[in-house]
C-alpha positions as CSV (number, residue, x, y, z in Angstrom):
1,X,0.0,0.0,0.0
2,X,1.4,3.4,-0.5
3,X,0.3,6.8,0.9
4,X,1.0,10.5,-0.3
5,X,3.2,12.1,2.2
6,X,3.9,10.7,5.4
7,X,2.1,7.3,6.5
8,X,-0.6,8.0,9.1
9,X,0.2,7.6,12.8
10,X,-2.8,5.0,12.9
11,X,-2.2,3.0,9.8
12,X,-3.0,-0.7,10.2
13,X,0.2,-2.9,9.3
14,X,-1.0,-4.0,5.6
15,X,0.9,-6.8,3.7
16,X,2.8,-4.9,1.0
17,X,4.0,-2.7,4.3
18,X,6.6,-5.6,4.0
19,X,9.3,-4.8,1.7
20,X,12.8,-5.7,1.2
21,X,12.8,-8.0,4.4
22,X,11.9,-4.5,5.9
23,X,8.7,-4.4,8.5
24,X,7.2,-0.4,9.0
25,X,5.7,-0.3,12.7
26,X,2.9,2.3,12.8
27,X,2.5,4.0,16.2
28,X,-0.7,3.4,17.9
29,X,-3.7,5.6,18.4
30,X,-3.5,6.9,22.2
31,X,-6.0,4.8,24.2
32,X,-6.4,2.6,21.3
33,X,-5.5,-0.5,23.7
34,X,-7.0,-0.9,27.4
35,X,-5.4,-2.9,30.2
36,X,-7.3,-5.8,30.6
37,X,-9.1,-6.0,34.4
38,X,-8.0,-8.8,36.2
39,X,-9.3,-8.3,39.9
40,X,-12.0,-10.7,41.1
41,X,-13.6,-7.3,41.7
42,X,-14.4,-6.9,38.1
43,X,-15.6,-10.6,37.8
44,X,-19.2,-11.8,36.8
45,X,-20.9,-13.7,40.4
46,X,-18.1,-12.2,42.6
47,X,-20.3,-11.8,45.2
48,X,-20.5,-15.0,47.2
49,X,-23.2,-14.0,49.3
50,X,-27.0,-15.0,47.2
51,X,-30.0,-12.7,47.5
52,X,-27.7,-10.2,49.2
53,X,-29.8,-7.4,48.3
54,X,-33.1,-9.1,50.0
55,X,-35.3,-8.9,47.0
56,X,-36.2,-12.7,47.3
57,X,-39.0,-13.7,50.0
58,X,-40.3,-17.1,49.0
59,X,-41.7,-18.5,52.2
60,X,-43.4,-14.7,53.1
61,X,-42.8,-11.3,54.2
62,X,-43.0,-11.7,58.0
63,X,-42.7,-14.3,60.2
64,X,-43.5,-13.1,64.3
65,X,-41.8,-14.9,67.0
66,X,-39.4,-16.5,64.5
67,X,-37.2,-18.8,66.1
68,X,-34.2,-20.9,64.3
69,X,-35.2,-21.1,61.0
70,X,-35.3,-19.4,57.5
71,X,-38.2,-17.3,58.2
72,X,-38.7,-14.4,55.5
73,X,-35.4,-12.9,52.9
74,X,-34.2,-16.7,51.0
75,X,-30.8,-17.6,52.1
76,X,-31.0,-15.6,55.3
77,X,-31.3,-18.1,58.6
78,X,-32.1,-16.7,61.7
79,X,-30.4,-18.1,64.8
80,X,-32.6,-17.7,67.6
81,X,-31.5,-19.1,70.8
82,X,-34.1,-17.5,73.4
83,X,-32.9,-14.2,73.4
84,X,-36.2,-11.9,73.5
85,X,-38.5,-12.2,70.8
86,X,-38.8,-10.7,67.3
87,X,-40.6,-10.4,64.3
88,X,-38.6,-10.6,61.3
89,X,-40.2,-9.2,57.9
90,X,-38.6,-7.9,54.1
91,X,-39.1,-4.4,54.3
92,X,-39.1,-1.2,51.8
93,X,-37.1,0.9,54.0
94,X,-34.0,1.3,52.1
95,X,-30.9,3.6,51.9
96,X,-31.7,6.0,49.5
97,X,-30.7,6.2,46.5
98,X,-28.4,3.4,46.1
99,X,-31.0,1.2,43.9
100,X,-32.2,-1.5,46.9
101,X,-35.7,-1.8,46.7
102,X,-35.8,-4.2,49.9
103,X,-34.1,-5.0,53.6
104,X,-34.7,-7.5,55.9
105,X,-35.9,-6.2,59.2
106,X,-35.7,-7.3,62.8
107,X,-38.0,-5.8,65.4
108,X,-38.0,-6.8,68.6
109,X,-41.3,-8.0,70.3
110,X,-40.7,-9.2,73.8
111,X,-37.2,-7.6,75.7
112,X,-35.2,-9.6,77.2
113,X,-32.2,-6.8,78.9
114,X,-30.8,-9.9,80.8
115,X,-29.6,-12.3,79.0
116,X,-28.8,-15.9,80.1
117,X,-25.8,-17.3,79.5
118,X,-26.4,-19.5,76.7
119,X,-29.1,-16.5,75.3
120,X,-28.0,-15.5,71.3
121,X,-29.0,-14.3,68.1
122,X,-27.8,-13.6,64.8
123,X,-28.4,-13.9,61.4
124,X,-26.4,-15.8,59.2
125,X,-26.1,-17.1,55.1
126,X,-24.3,-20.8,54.5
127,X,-22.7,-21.3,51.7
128,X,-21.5,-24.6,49.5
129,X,-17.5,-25.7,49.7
130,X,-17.6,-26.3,46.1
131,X,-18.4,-22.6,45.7
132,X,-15.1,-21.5,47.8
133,X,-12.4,-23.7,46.3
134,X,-10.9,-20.4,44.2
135,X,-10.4,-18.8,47.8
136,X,-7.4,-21.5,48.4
137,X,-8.2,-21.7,51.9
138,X,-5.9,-23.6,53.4
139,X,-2.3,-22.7,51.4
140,X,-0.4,-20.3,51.6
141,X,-2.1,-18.5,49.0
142,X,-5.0,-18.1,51.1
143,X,-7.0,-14.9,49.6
144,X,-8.7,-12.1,51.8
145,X,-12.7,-11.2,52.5
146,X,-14.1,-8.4,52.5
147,X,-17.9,-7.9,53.4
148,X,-19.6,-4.6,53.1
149,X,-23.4,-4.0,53.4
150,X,-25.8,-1.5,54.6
151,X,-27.2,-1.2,57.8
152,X,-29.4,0.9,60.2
153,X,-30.5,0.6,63.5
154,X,-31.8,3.1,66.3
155,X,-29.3,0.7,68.8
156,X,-26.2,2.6,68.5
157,X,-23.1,0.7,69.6
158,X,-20.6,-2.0,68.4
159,X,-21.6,-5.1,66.6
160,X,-19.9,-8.2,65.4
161,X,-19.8,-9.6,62.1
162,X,-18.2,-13.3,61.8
163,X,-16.9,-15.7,59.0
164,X,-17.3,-19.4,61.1
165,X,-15.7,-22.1,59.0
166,X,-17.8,-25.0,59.9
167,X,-15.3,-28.0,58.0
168,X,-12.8,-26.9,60.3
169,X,-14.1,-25.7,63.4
170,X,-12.4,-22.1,62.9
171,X,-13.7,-18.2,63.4
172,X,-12.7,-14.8,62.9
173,X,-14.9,-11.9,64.0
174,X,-14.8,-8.1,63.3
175,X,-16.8,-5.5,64.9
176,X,-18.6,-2.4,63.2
177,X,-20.3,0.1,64.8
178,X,-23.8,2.0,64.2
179,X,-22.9,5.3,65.2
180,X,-25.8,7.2,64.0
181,X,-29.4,6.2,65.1
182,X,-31.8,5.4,62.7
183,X,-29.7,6.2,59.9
184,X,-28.1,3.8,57.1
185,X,-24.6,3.4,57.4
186,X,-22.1,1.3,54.8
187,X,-20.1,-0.6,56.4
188,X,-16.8,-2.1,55.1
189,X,-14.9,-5.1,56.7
190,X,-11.7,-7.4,55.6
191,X,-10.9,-10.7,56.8
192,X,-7.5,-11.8,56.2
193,X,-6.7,-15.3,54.1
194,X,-7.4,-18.4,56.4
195,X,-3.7,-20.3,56.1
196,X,-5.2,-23.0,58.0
197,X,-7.9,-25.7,56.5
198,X,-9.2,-26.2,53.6
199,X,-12.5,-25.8,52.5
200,X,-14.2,-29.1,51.3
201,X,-15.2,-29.6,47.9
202,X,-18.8,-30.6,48.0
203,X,-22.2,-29.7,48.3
204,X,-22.4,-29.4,52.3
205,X,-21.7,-25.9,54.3
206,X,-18.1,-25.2,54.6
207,X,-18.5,-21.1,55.6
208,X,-20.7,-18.4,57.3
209,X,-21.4,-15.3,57.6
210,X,-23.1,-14.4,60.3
211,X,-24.3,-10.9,61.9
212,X,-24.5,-10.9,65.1
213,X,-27.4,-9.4,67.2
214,X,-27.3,-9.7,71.2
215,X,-25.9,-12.7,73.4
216,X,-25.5,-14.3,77.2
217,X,-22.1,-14.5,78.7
218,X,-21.2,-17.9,76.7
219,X,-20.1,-16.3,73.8
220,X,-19.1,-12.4,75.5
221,X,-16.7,-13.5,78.4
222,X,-13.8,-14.2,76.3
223,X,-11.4,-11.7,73.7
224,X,-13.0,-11.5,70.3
225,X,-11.4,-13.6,67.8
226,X,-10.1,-10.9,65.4
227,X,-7.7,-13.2,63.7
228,X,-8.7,-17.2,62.4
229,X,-8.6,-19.6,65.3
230,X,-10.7,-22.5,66.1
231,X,-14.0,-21.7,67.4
232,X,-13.9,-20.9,70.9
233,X,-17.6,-19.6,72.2
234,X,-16.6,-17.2,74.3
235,X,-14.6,-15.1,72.1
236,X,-17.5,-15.0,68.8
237,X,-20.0,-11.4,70.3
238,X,-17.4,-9.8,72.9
239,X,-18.6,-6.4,73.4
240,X,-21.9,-7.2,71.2
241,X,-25.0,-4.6,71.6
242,X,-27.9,-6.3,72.4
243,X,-30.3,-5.3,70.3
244,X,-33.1,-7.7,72.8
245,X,-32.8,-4.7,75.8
246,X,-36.3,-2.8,74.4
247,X,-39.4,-3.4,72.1
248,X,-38.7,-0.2,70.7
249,X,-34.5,-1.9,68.7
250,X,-35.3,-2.3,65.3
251,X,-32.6,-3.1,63.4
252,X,-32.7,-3.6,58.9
253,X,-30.1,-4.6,56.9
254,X,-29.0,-4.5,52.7
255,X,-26.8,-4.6,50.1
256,X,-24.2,-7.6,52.1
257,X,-21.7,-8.2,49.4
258,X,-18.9,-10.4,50.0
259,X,-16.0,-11.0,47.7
260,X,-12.1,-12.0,47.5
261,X,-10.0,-9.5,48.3
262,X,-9.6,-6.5,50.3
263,X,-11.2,-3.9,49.1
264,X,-15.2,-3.1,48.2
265,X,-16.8,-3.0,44.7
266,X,-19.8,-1.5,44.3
267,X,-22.7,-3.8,45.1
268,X,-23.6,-6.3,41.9
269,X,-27.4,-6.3,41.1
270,X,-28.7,-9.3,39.3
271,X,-31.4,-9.6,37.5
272,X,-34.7,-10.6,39.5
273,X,-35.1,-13.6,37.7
274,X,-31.0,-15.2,38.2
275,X,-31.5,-14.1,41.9
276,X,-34.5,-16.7,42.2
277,X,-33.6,-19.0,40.3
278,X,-30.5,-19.1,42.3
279,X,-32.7,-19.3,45.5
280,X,-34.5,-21.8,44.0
281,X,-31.4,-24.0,44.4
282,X,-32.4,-24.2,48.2
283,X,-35.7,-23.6,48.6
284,X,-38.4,-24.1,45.8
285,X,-42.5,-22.9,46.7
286,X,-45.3,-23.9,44.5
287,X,-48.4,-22.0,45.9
288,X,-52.0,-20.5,45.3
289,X,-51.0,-16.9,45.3
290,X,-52.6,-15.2,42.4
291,X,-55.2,-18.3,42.0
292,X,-58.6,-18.2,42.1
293,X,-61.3,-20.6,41.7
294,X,-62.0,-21.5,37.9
295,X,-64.7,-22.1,36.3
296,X,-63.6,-23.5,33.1
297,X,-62.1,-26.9,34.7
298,X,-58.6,-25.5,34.1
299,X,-56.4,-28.1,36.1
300,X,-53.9,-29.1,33.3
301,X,-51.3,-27.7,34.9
302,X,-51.2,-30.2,38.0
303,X,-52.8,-33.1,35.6
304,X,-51.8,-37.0,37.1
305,X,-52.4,-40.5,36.7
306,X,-53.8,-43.0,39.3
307,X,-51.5,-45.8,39.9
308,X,-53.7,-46.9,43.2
309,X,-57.1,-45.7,44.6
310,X,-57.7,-42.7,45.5
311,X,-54.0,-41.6,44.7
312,X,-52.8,-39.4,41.8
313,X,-49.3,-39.4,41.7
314,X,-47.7,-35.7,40.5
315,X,-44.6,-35.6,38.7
316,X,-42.8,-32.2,40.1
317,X,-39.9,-30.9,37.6
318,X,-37.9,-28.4,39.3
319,X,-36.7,-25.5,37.7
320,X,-33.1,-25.7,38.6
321,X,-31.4,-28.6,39.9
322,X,-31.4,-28.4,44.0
323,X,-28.5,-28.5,46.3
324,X,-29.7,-32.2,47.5
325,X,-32.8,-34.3,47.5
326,X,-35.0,-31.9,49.4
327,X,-37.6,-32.1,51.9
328,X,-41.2,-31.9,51.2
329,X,-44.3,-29.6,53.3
330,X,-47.4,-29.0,52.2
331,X,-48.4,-26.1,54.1
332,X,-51.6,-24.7,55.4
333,X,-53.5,-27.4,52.8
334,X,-56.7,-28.3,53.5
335,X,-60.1,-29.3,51.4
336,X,-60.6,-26.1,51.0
337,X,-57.7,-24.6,49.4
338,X,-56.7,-27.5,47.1
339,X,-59.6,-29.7,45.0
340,X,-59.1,-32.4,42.4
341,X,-61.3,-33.4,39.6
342,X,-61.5,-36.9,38.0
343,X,-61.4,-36.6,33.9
344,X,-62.4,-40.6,33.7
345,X,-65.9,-39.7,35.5
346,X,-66.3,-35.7,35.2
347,X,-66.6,-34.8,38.7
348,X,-65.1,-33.0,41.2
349,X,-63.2,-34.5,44.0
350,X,-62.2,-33.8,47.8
351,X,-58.4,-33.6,48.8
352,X,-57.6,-35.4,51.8
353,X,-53.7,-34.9,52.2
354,X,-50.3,-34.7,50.2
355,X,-47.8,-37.0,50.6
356,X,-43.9,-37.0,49.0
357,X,-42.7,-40.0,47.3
358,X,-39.3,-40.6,45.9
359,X,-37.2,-37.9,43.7
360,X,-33.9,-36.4,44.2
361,X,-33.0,-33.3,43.8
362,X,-33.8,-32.9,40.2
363,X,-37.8,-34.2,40.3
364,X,-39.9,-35.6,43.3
365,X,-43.3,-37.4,42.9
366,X,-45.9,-36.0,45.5
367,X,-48.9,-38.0,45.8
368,X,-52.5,-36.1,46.3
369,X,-54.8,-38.2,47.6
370,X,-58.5,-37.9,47.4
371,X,-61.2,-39.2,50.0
372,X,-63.1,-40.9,47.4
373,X,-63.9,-41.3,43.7
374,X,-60.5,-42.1,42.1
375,X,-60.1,-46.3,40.7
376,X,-56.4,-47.2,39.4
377,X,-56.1,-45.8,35.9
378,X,-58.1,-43.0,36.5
379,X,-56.6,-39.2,35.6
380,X,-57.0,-37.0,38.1
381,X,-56.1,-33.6,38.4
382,X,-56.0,-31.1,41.6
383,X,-55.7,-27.0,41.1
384,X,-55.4,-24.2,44.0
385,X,-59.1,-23.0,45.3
386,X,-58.1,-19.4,45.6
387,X,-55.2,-20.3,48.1
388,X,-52.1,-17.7,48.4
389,X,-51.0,-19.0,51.9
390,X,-51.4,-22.6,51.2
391,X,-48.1,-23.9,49.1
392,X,-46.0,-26.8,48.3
393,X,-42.6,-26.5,49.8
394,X,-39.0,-27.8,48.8
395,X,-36.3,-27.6,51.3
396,X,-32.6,-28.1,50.7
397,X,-31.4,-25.3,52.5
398,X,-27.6,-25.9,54.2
């Protein structure tokens, strides 16, 4: 190729550049090349922590008196060991302007300003080994944690945040304290690399992260574990609020992120649908919200064949594959929030109960079965009878 005058400063190298055993470099446009980001800060699913930005609420938005249990927020378990009461709900009350839409809130119910010794609570997410083997715990290329979230509390004082590695038996707690009342606060905290133990590679719970809310002397008498040690009760809430002292602590919380290294990126939003279907991984809910009784016979969605009397047997397909084979409830279900109809004689029919049968942790086969009216080869059907708190409930939560 050949140019008039001098060759541009941003001419691409062309064959016929070559001449003579002769090779023309052309000079680069400025910022013509980036430098590639590296840092797990700029990765796709760096943070470890699911449904951190409590958008996800399959079992309900309050639960009163909850005790030790996933209550409300998915992947959120409350640790409730008979320290006051509180109702725990997902709430709209948000920092502002920092694109939550939801928190998960803790208000307390019935003070308790003495604590026993054994007394705690604190709310904590589990997460799989297999998800944690780039975080080299264990070598000497252990990597840092950091956690950062938003918080707010009219309970102004210090409280402890705590990565528990349960494959090991080992801790480390940080404090953070609420220094304005009523106010949401970001708060920032990094863990160094865990030398020690390695996390397992499987499907079971192999870390925590758990933020503490108020305990008895068993876990405040000792020094707080500010460096990885094995656990040691004493040392996980020393100089812990407790946030159990008066009906009027509330205390919300948003936005927990936490990622490798040691330093916070902003918060990563995912879309509403990868955050439940990520959920769904744990805990899966079919239920009669949104239903109302037809009148056009529409039950082909929940359509089944009789294999024995009085049985249909329901092939459930979940929609991703859950952590294990889960557990089955069949909440609040009565004759009068599920009914069945038999196609082999056109009439309706009356739901006694709902039983699981086998499956693993891709399918299940849940058995409705009907007081009457259903003979072996029979296709039966059930649908929701205008039923939003009745549901079908898959459990493989860690």
């Amino acid at each position: 190729m050949s140019y008039i005058g001098s060759k541009p400063a941003d001419a691409v190298l062309e064959t016929d550049d070559i001449t003579d055993g002769v090779i023309t470099t052309s000079k680069l446009a400025d910022n013509s090349v980036t430098t590639a980001k590296t840092s797990y800060q700029d990765a796709p699913f760096r943070n470890i922590i699911i449904n951190g930005d409590m958008s996800i609420a399959q079992r309900g938005t309050s639960k009163a008196s909850i005790g030790f249990e996933y209550g409300t927020v998915d992947r959120f378990q409350t640790v409730q060991g008979n320290l006051g009461a509180f109702t725990q709900s997902q709430s709209t009350d948000v920092p502002s302007g920092q694109g939550f839409a939801k928190s998960l809130k803790m208000d307390c119910t019935t003070a308790d300003a003495s604590p026993s010794s054994g007394d705690e609570l604190y709310i904590r997410q589990q997460i799989e080994g297999q998800n944690l083997q780039y975080l080299l715990k264990g070598t000497s290329s252990a990597k840092s944690l950091t956690v950062s979230f938003w918080v707010k509390s009219n309970k102004t004082g210090t409280y402890i945040v705590e990565l528990f590695d349960h494959d090991n038996s080992r801790h480390i707690n940080k404090s953070y304290t609420i220094s304005s009342a009523s106010t949401w606060e970001k708060k920032t905290i990094t863990y160094d690399g865990d030398t020690t133990g390695a996390f397992n590679n499987d499907n079971g719970s192999s870390l925590s992260l758990s933020f503490m809310l108020g305990a008895g002397s068993n876990s405040t008498s000792g020094t707080l574990q500010t460096s990885w040690g094995s656990s040691t009760q004493a040392n996980r809430q020393v100089g812990q609020v407790n946030l159990a002292d008066s009906t009027s602590n509330e205390w919300y919380i948003t936005g927990v992120q936490l990622e490798a290294g040691t330093t916070a990126s902003d918060f990563e939003f995912l879309p509403y649908d990868v955050n439940l279907q990520r959920c769904r991984r744990y805990f899966y809910s079919i239920n009669g919200a949104g239903h109302s009784s037809p009148t056009d016979g529409a039950y082909n969605r929940y359509i089944s064949f009789s294999q024995s009397s009085n049985r249909g047997k329901w092939f459930v397909q979940f929609p991703v594959s859950m952590r294990a084979n889960p557990t089955f409830t069949a909440d609040n279900l009565t004759s009068s929030t599920i009914e069945g109809y038999n196609y082999n004689t056109s009439s309706g029919l009356t739901v006694s109960s709902v039983v699981a049968d086998a499956g693993g942790n891709l399918t299940k086969n849940v058995e409705i079965i009907y007081t009457s009216g259903v003979s072996v080869g029979n296709v039966v059907a059930w649908r929701w009878n205008a039923s939003p708190n009745a549901s079908f409930q898959f459990n493989s939560e860690l």
